[in-house]
C-alpha positions as CSV (number, residue, x, y, z in Angstrom):
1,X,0.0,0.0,0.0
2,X,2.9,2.4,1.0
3,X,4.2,2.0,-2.3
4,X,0.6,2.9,-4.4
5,X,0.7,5.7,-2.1
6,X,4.4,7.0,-3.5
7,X,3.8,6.2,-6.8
8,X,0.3,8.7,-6.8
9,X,1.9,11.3,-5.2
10,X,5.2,11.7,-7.7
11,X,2.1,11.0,-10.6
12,X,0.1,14.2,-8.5
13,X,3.6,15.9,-8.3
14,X,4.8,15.3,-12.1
15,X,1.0,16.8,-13.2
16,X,1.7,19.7,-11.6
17,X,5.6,20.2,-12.6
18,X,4.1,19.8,-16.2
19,X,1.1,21.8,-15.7
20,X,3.4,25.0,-14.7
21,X,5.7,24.5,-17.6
22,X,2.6,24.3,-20.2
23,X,1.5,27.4,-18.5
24,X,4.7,29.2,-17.8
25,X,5.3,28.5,-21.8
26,X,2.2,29.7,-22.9
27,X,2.2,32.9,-21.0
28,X,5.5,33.7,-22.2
29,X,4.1,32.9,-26.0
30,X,1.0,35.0,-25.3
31,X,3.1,37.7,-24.0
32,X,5.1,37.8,-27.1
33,X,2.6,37.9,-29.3
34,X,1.2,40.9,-27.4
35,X,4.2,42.9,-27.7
36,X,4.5,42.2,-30.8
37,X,0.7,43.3,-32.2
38,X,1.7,46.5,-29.6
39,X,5.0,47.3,-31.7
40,X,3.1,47.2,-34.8
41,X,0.2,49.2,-33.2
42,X,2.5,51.6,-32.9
43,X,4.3,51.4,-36.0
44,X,1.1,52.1,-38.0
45,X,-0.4,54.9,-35.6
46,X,3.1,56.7,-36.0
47,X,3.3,56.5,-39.9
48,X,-1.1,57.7,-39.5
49,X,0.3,60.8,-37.5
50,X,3.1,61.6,-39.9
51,X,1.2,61.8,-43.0
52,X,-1.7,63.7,-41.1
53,X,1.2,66.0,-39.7
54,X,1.8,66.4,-43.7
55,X,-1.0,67.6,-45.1
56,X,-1.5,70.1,-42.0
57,X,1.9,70.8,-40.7
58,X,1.4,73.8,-38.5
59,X,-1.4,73.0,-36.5
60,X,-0.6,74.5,-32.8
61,X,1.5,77.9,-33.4
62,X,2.7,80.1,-36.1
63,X,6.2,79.9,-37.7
64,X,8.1,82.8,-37.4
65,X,11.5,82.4,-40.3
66,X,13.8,85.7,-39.1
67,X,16.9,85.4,-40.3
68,X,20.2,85.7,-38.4
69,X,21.0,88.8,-38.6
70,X,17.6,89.9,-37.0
71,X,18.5,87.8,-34.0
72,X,21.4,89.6,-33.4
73,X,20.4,92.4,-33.3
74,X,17.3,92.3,-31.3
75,X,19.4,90.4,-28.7
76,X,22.3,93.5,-28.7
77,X,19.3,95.7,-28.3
78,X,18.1,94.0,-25.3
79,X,21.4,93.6,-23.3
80,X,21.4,95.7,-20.5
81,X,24.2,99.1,-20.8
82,X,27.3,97.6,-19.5
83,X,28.9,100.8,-19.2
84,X,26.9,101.1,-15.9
């Protein structure tokens, strides 16, 4: 009897080893696949956004185009007098 007793509980044991493996393998799989359908989510939404950003490229502020020169000098106009 002691030794149906062993022989069931490495069978019970070996179930459940196998059991976790299955389903550590099959999370791992399902994760994968996840990740990858996210990547590619993203791939597509970022190429939707670039050609809407195309056709309508300044949507949230003006573009100002000054050239260098203008810079310069409405910066040396706006230093404080250093002879003070």
């Amino acid at each position: 009897m002691q030794i149906l007793y062993t022989v069931i509980w490495s069978l019970v044991l070996l179930v459940i080893i196998v059991t976790a493996v299955i389903f550590s393998f099959g999370f791992i799989l399902i994760a994968a696949a996840a990740g990858s359908l996210f990547g590619i989510y993203r791939y597509y939404l970022r190429r939707r956004r670039s050609s809407e950003l195309r056709t309508r490229p300044y949507t949230y502020g003006e573009v100002i185009d000054l050239q260098a020169e203008v810079i310069r000098e409405t910066i040396e106009a706006r230093k404080p007098d250093e002879r003070k």
